[in-house]
PAZAZA-150305 format. One record per residue: x, y, z of N, C-alpha, C in turn; residue number from 1; residue in three letters. Coordinates in pm, whole numbers. Example, Ala and Ser with C-alpha at 12.3 -4.5 7.8 and 13.67 -1.06 7.14 Angstrom:
BEGIN
{kolza {1319 -569 780} {1230 -450 780} {1320 -330 780} 1 "ALA"};
{kolza {1285 -225 708} {1367 -106 714} {1290 3 787} 2 "SER"};
//
This chain:
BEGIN
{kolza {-3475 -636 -259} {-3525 -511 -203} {-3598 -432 -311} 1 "UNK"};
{kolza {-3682 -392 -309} {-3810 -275 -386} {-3697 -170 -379} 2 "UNK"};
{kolza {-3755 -123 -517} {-3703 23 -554} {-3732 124 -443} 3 "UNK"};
{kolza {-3680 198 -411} {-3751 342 -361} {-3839 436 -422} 4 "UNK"};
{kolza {-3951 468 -393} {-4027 546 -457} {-3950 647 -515} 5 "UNK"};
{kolza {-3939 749 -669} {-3830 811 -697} {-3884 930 -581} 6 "UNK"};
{kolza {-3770 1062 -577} {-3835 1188 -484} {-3783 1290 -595} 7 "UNK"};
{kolza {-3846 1384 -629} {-3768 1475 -697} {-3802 1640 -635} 8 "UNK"};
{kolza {-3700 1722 -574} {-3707 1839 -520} {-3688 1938 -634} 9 "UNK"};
{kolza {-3723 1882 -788} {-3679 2045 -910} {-3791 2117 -865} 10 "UNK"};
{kolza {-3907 2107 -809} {-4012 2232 -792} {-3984 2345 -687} 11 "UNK"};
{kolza {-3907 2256 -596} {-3818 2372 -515} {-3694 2430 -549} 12 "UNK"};
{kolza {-3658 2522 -509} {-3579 2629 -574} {-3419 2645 -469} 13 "UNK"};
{kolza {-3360 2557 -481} {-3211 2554 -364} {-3063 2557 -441} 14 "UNK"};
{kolza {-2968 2553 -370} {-2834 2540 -429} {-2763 2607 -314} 15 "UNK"};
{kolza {-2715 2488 -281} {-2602 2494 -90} {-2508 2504 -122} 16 "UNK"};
{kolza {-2412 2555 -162} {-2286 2525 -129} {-2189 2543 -31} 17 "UNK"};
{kolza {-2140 2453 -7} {-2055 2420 113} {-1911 2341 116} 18 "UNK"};
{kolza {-1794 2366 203} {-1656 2325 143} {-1638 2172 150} 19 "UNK"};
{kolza {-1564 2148 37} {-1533 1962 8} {-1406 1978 50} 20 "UNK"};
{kolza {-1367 1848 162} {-1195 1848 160} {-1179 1718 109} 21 "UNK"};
{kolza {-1043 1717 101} {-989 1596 90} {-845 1572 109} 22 "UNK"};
{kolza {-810 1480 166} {-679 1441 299} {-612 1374 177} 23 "UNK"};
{kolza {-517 1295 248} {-347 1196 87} {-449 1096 125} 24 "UNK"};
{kolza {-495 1029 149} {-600 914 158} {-670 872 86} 25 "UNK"};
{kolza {-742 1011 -9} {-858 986 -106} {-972 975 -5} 26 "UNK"};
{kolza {-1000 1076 91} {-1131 1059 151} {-1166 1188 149} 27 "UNK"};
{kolza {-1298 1191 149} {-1352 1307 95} {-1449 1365 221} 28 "UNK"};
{kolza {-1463 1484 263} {-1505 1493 390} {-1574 1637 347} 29 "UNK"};
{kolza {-1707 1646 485} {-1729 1781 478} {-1766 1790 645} 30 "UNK"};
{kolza {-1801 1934 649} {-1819 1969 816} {-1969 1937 880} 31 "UNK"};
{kolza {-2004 1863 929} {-2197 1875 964} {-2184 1918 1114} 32 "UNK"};
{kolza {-2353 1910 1144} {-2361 1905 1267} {-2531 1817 1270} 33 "UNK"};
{kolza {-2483 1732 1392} {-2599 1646 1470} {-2702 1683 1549} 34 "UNK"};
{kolza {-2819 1675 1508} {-2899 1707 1632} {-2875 1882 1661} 35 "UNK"};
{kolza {-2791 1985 1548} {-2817 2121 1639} {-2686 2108 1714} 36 "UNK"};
{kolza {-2591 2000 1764} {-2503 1984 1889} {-2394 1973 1884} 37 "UNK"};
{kolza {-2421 1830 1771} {-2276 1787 1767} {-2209 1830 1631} 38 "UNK"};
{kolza {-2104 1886 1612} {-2010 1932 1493} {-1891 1801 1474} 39 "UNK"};
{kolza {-1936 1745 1363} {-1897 1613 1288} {-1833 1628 1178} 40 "UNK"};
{kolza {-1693 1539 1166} {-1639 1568 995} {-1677 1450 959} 41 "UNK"};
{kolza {-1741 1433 855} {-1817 1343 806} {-1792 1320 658} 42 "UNK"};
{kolza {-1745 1172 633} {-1681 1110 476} {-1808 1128 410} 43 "UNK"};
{kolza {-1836 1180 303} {-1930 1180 155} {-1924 1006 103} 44 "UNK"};
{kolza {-1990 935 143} {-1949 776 104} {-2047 771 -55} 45 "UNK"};
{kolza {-2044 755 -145} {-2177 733 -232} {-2176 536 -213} 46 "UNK"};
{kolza {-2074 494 -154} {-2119 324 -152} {-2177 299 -49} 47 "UNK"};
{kolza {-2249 376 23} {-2350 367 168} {-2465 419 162} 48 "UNK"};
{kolza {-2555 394 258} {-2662 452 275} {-2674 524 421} 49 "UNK"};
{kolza {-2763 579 480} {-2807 652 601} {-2686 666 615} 50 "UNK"};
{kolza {-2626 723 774} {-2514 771 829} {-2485 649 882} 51 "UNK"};
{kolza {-2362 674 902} {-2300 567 993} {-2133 601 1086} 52 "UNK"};
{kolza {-2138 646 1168} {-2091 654 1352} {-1948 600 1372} 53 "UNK"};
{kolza {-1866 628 1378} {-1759 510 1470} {-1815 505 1632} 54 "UNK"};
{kolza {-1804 391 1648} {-1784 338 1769} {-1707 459 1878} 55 "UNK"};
{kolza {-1610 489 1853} {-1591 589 1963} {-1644 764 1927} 56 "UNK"};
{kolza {-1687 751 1796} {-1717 922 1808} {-1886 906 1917} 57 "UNK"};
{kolza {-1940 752 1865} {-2052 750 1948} {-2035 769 2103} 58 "UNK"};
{kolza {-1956 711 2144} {-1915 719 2314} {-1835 853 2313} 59 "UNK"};
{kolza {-1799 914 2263} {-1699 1016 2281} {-1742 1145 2249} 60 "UNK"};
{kolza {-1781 1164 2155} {-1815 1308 2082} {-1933 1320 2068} 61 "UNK"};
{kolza {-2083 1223 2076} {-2196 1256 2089} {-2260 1322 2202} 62 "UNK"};
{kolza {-2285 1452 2206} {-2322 1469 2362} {-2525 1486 2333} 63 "UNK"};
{kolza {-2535 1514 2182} {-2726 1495 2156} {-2771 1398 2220} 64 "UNK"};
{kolza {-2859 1349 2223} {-2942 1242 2236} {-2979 1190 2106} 65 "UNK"};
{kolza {-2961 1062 2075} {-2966 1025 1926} {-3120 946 1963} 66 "UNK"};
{kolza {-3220 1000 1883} {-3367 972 1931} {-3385 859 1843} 67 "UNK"};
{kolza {-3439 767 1888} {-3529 698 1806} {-3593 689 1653} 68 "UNK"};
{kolza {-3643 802 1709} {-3723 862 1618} {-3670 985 1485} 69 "UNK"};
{kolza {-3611 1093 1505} {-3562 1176 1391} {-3495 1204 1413} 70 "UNK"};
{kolza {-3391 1209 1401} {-3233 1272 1386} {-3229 1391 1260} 71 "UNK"};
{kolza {-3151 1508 1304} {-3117 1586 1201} {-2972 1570 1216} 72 "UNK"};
{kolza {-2913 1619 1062} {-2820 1621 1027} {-2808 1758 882} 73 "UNK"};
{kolza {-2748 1828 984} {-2682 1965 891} {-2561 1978 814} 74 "UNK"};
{kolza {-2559 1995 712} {-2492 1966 602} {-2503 2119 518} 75 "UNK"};
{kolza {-2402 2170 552} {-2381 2328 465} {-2496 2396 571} 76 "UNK"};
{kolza {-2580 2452 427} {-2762 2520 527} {-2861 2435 538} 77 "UNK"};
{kolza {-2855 2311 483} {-2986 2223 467} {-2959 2126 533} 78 "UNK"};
{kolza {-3087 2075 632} {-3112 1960 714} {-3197 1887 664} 79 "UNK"};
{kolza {-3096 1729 707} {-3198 1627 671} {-3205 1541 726} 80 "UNK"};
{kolza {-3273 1466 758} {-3361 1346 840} {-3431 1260 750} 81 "UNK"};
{kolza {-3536 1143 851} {-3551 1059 781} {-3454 916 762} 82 "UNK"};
{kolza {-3269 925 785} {-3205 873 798} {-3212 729 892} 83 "UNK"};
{kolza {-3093 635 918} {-3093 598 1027} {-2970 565 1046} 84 "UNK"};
{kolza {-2916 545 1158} {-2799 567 1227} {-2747 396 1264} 85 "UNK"};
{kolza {-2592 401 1204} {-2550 287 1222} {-2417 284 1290} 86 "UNK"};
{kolza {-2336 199 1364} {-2258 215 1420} {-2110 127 1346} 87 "UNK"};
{kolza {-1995 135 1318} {-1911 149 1273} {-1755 112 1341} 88 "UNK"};
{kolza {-1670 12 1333} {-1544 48 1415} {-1450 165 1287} 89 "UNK"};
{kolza {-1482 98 1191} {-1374 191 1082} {-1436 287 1006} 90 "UNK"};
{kolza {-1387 410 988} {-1450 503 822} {-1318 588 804} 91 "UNK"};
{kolza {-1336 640 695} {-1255 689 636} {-1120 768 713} 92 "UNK"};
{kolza {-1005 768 649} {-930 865 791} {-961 963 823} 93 "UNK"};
{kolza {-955 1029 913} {-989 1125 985} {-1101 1223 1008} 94 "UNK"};
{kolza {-1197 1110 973} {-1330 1109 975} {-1403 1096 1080} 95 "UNK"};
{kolza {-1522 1145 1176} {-1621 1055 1252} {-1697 920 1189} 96 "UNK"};
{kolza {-1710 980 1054} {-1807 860 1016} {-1853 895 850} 97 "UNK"};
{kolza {-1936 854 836} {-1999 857 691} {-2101 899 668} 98 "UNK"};
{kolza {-2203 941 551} {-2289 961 496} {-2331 899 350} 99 "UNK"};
{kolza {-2420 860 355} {-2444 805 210} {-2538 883 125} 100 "UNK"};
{kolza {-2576 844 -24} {-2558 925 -148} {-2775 919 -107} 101 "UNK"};
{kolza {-2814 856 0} {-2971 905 -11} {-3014 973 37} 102 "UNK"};
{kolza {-2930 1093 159} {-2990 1172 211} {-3008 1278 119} 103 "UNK"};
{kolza {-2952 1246 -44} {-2990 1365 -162} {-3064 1336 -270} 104 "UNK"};
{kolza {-3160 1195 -228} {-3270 1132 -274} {-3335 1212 -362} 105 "UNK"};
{kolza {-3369 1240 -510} {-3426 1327 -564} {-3362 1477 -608} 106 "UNK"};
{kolza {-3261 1475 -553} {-3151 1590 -573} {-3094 1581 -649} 107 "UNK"};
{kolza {-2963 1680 -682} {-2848 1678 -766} {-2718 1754 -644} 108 "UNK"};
{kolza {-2642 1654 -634} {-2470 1693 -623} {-2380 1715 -642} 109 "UNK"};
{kolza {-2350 1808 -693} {-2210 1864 -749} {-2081 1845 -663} 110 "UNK"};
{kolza {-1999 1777 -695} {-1841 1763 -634} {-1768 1841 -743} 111 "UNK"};
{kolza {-1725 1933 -658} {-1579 2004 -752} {-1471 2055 -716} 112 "UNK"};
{kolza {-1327 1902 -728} {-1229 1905 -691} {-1178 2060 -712} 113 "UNK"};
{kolza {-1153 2094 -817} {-1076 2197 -894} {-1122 2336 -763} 114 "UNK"};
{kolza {-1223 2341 -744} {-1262 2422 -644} {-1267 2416 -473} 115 "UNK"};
{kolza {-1264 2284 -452} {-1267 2205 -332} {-1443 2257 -283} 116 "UNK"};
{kolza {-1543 2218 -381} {-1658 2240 -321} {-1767 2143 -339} 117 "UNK"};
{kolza {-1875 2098 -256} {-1983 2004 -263} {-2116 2156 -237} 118 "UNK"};
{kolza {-2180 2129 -391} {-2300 2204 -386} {-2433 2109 -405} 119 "UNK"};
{kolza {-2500 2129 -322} {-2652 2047 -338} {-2752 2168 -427} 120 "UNK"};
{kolza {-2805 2073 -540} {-2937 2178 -592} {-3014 2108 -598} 121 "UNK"};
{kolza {-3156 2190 -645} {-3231 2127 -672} {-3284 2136 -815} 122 "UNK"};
{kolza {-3199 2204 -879} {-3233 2165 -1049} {-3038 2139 -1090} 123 "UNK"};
{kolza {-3063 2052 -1215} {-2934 2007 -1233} {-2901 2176 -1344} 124 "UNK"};
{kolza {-2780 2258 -1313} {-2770 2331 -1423} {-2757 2348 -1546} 125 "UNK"};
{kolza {-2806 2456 -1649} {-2795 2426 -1750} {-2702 2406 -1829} 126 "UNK"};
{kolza {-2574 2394 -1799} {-2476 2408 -1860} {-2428 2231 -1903} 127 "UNK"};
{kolza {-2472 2199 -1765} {-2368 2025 -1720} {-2387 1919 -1865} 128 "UNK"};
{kolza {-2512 1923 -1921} {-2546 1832 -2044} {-2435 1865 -2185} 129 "UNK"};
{kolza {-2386 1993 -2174} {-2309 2011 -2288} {-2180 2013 -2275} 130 "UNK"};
{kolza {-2134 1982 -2095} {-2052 2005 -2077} {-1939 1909 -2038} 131 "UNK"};
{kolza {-2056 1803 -1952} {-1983 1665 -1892} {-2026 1557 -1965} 132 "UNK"};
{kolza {-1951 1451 -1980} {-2042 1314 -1990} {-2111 1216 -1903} 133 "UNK"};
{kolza {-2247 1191 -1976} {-2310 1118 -1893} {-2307 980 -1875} 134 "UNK"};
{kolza {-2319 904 -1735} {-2310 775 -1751} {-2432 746 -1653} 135 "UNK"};
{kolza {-2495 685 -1699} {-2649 600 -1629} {-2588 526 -1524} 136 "UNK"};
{kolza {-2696 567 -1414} {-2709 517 -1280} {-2810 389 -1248} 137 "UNK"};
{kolza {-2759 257 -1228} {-2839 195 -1202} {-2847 144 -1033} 138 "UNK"};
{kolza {-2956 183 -1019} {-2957 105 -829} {-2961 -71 -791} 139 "UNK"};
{kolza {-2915 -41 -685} {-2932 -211 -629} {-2887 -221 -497} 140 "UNK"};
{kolza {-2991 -291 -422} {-2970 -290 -271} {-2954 -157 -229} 141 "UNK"};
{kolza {-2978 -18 -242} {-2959 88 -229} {-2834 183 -209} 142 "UNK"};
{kolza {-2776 96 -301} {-2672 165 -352} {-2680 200 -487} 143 "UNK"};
{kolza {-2581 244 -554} {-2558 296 -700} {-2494 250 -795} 144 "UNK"};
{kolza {-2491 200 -896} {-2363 160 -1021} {-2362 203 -1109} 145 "UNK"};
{kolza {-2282 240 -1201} {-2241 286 -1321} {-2154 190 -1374} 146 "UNK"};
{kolza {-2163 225 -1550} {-2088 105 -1609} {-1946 141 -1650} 147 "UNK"};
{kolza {-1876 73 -1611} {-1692 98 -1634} {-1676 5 -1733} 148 "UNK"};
{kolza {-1569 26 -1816} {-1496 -47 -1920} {-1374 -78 -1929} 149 "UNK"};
{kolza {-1319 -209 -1911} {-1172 -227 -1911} {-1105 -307 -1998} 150 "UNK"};
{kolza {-954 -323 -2008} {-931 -369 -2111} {-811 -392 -2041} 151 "UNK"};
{kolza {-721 -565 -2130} {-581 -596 -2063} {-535 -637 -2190} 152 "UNK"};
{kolza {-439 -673 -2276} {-448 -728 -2365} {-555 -706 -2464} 153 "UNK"};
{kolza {-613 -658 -2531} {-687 -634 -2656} {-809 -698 -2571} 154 "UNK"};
{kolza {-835 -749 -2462} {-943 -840 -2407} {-1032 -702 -2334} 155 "UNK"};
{kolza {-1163 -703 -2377} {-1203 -586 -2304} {-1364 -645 -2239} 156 "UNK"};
{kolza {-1359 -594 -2112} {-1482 -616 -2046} {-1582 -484 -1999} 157 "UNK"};
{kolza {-1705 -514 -1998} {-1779 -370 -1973} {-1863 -415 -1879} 158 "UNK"};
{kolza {-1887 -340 -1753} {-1979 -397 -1639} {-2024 -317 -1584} 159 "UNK"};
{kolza {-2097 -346 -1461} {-2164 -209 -1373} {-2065 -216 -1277} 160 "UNK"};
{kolza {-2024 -99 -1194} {-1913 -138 -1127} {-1949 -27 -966} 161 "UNK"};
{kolza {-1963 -70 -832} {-2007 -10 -733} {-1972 148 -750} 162 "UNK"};
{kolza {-2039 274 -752} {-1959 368 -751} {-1946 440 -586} 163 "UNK"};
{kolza {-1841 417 -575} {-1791 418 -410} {-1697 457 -382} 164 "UNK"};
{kolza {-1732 645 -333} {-1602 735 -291} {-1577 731 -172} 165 "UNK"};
{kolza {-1638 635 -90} {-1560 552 8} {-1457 473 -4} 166 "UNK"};
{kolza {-1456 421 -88} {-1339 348 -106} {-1214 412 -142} 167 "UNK"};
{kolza {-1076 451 -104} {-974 549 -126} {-879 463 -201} 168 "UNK"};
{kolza {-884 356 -280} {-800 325 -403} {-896 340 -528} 169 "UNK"};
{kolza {-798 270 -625} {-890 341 -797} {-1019 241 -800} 170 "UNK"};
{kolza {-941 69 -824} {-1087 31 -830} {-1025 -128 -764} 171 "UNK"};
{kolza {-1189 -206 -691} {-1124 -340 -679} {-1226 -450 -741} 172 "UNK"};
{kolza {-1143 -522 -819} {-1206 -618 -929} {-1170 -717 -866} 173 "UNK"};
{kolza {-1316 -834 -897} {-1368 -936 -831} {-1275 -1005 -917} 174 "UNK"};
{kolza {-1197 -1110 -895} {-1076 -1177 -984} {-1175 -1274 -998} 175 "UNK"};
{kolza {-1251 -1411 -977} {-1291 -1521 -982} {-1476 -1475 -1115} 176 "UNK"};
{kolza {-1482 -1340 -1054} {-1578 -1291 -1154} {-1545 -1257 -1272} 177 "UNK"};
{kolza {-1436 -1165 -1278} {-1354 -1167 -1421} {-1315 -1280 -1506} 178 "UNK"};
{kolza {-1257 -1344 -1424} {-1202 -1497 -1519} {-1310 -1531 -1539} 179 "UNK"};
{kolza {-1433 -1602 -1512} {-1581 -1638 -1550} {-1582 -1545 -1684} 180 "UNK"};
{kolza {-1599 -1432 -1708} {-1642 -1331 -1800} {-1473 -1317 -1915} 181 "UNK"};
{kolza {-1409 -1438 -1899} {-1294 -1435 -2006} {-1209 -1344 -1990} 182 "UNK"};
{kolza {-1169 -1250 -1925} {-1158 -1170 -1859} {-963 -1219 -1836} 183 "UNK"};
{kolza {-841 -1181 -1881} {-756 -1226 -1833} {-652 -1135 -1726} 184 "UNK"};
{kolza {-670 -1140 -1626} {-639 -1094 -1477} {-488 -1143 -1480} 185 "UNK"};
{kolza {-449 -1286 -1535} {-365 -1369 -1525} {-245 -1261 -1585} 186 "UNK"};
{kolza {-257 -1178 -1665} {-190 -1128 -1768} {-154 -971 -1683} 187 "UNK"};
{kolza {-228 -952 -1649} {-197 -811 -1516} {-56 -851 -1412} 188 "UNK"};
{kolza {39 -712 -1468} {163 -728 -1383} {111 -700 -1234} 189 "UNK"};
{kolza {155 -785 -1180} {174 -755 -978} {258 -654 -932} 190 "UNK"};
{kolza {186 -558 -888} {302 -488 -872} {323 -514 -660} 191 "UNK"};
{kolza {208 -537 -644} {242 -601 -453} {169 -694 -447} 192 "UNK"};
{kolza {155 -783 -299} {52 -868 -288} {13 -851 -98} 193 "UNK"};
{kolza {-84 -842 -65} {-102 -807 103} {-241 -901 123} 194 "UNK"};
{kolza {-255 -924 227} {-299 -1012 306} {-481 -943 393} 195 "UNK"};
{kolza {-558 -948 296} {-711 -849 331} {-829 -946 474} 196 "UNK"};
{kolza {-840 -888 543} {-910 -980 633} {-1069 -970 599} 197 "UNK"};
{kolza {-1146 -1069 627} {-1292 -1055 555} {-1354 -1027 672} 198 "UNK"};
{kolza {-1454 -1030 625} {-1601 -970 749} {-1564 -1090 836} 199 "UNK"};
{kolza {-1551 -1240 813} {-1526 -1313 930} {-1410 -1379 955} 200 "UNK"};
{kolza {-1322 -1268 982} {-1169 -1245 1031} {-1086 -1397 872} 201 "UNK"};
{kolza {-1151 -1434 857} {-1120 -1458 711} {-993 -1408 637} 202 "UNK"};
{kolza {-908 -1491 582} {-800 -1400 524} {-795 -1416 326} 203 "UNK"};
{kolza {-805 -1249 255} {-817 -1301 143} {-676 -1223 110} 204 "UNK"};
{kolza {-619 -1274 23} {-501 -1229 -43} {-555 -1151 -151} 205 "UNK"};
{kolza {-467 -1038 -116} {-527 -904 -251} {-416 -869 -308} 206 "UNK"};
{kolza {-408 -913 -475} {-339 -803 -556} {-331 -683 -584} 207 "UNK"};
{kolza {-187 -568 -576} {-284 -504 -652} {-182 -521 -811} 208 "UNK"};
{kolza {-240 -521 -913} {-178 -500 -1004} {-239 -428 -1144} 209 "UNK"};
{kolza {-124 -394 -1245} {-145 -304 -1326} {-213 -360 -1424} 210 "UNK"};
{kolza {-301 -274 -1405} {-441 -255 -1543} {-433 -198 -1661} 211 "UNK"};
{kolza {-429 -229 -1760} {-377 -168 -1876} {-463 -14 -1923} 212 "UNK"};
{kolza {-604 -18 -1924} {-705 62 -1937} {-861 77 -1896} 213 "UNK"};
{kolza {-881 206 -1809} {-1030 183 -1761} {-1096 276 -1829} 214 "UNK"};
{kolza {-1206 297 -1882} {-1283 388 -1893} {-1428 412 -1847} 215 "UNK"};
{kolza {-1422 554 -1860} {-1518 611 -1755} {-1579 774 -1807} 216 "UNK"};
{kolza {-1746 686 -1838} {-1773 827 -1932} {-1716 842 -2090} 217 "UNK"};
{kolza {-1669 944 -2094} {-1623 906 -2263} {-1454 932 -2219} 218 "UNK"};
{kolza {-1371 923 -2097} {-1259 914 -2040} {-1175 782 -1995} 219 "UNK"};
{kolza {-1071 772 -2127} {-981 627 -2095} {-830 686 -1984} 220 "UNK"};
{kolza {-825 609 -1885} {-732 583 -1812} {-628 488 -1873} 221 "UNK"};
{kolza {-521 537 -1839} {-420 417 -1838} {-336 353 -1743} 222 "UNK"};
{kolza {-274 240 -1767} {-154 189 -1651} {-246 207 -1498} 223 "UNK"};
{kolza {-360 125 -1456} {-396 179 -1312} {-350 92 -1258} 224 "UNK"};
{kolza {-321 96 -1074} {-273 15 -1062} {-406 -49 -949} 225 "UNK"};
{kolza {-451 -140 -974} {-606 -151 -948} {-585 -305 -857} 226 "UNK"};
{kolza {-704 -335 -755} {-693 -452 -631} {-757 -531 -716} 227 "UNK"};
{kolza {-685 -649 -718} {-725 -749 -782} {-757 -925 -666} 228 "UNK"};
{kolza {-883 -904 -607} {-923 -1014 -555} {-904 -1131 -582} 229 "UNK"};
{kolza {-871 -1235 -524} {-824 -1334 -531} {-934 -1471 -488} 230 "UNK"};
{kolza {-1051 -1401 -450} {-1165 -1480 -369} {-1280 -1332 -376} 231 "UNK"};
{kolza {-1409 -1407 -465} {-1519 -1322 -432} {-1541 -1263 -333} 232 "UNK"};
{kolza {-1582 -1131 -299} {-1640 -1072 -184} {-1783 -972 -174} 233 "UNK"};
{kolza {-1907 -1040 -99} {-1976 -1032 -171} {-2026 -813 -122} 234 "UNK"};
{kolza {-2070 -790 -202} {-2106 -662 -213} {-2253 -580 -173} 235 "UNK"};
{kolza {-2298 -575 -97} {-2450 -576 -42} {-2513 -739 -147} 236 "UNK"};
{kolza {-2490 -813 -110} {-2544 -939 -92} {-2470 -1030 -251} 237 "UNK"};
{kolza {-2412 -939 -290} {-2408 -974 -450} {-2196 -991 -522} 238 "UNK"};
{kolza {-2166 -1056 -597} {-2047 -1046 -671} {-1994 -908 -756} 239 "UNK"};
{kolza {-1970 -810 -718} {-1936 -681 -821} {-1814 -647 -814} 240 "UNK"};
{kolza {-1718 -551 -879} {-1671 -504 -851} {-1658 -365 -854} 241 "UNK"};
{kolza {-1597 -237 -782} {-1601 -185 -716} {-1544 -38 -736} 242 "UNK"};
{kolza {-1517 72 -793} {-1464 176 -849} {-1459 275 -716} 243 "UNK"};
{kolza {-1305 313 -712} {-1326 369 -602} {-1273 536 -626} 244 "UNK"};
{kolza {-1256 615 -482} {-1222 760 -505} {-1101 779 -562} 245 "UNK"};
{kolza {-985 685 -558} {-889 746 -600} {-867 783 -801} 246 "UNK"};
{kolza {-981 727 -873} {-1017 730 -999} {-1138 852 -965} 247 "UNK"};
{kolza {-1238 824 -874} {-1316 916 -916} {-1298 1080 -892} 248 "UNK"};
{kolza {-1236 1107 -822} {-1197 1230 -768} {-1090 1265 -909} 249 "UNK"};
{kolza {-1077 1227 -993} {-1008 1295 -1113} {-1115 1350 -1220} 250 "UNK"};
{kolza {-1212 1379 -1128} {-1347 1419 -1195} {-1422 1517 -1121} 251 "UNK"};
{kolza {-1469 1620 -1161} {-1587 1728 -1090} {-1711 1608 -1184} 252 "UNK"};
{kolza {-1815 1652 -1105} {-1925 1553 -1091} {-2051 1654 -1058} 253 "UNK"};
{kolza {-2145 1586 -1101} {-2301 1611 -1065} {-2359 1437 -1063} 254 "UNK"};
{kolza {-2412 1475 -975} {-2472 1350 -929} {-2598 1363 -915} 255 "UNK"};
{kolza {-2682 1316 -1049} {-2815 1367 -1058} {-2891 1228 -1004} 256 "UNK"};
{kolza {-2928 1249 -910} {-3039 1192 -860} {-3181 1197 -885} 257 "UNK"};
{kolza {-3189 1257 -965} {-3320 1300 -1015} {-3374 1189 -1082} 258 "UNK"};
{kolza {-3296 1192 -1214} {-3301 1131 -1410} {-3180 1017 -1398} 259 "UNK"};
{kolza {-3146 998 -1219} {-3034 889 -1187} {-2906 879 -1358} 260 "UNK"};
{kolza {-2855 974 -1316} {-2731 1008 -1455} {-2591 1054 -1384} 261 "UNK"};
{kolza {-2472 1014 -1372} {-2368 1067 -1302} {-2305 1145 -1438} 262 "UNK"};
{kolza {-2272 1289 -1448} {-2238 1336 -1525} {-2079 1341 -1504} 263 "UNK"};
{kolza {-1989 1356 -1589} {-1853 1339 -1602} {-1724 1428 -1604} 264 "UNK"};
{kolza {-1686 1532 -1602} {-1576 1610 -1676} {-1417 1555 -1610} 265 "UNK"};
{kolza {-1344 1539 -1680} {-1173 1558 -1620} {-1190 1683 -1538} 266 "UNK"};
{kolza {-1102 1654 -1442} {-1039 1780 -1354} {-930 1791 -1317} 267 "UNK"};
{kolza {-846 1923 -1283} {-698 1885 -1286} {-644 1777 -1233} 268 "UNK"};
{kolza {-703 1703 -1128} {-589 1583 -1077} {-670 1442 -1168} 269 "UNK"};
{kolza {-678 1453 -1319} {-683 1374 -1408} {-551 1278 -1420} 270 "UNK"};
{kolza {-428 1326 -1444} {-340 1312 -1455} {-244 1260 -1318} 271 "UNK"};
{kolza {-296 1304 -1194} {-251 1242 -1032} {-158 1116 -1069} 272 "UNK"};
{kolza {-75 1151 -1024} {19 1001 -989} {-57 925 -885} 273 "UNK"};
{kolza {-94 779 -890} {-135 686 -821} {-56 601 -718} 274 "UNK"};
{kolza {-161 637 -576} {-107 609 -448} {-6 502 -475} 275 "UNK"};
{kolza {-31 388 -539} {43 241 -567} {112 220 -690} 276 "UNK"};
{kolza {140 307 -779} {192 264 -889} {332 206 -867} 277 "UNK"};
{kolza {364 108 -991} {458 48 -945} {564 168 -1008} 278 "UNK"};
//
């Protein structure tokens, strides 16, 4: 897939802010509305693109007409379109559905737990460069990655890793990709083992077990207790693995879309006890 032409909105002059929740799940939600009509709680996904529907909010709670052609979608004060609309049996709990990280194409996003707020601007502020750390955004298939660093045993690996606050555990590592990259997985305590079904009802057995250290930004984690795949799964067309909300939400964030840079700080639930620890 071709890059996207970049978009950058700093010549315009904005800054939305509007409330961020978040449920025991690790899903991150805000309030929209469809078309003017429909009032939607809608997951913040950054591992997606356009919107995407459950199956019954579509039969159930859509009363717009979902056109062909442009759909709006209100988000705080600012509407956006251009999107396209996909349909869904699962998203996040207690969610209608999702949104992905391009309807702020050329923007900057601020998530800030500590406050429970999602602000859209259109210049990144001046403060964030002296304040957070930065980690480079690289695209693919139109999604996003950033590079994570881990370590088990003195053995340390550094990769690009999906950044996806859709996903409501810490992180899930491709096991058959790791071992390739020397990588010893073998050496990670188990702390459960459950039974993951694939896109074609497929059954993969998922660890999860304890990770000695991740880092992220100029921020080392310890003891995570992280999904450890047992069989590749491929990732918009590709082998990766996968960093999810329950690590990233221990972070206020700007998400510069601009200069593609995810900026960094700890925030109080740095320290969060983890959904799975053993």
């Amino acid at each position: 897939m071709e890059s996207l032409p970049p978009k950058d909105f700093s010549k315009m002059s904005f800054k939305d802010t509007l409330q961020l929740h978040m449920n025991a799940q690790n899903t991150i939600f805000v309030k929209t509305i469809l078309n003017k009509v429909d009032t939607l709680l809608l997951n913040f996904d950054t591992g997606t693109s356009d919107l995407v529907l459950t199956q019954e909010t579509l039969k159930n709670k859509i009363k717009s007409s979902l056109k062909s052609g442009t759909n709006i979608l209100q988000i705080g004060k600012k509407e956006y379109q251009g999107f396209n609309i996909y349909p869904a049996q699962l998203t996040g709990h207690g969610t209608d559905g999702r949104f992905g990280w391009d309807l702020f194409d050329g923007m900057i996003v601020e998530l800030n737990h500590d406050k429970g707020l999602m602000v859209v601007h259109s210049q990144l502020p001046s403060h964030v460069k002296s304040e957070y750390a930065p980690a480079p955004i690289k695209y693919f298939n139109n999604v996003f990655l950033v590079q994570v660093g881990i370590s088990q045993d003195k053995v340390k690996n550094k990769d690009w890793y999906l950044f996806d606050t859709g996903y409501q555990r810490t992180a899930m590592l491709d096991g058959p990709l790791l071992k390739e990259q020397g990588f010893p997985t073998d050496k990670m305590t188990v702390i459960k083992k459950v039974i993951m079904k694939g896109a074609q009802g497929n059954e993969i057995p998922v660890m999860t077990s304890n990770l000695q250290t991740l880092s992220l930004g100029k921020t080392k984690l310890k003891d995570i207790p992280a999904q450890l795949l047992s069989q590749s799964r491929l990732v918009t067309g590709s082998r990766m693995n996968i960093l999810g909300n329950e690590i990233i939400k221990r972070f206020n964030l700007f998400l510069d879309f601009q200069n593609n840079i995810v900026y960094l700080k700890p925030n109080q639930l740095i320290d969060a006890a983890y959904i799975e620890s053993k």
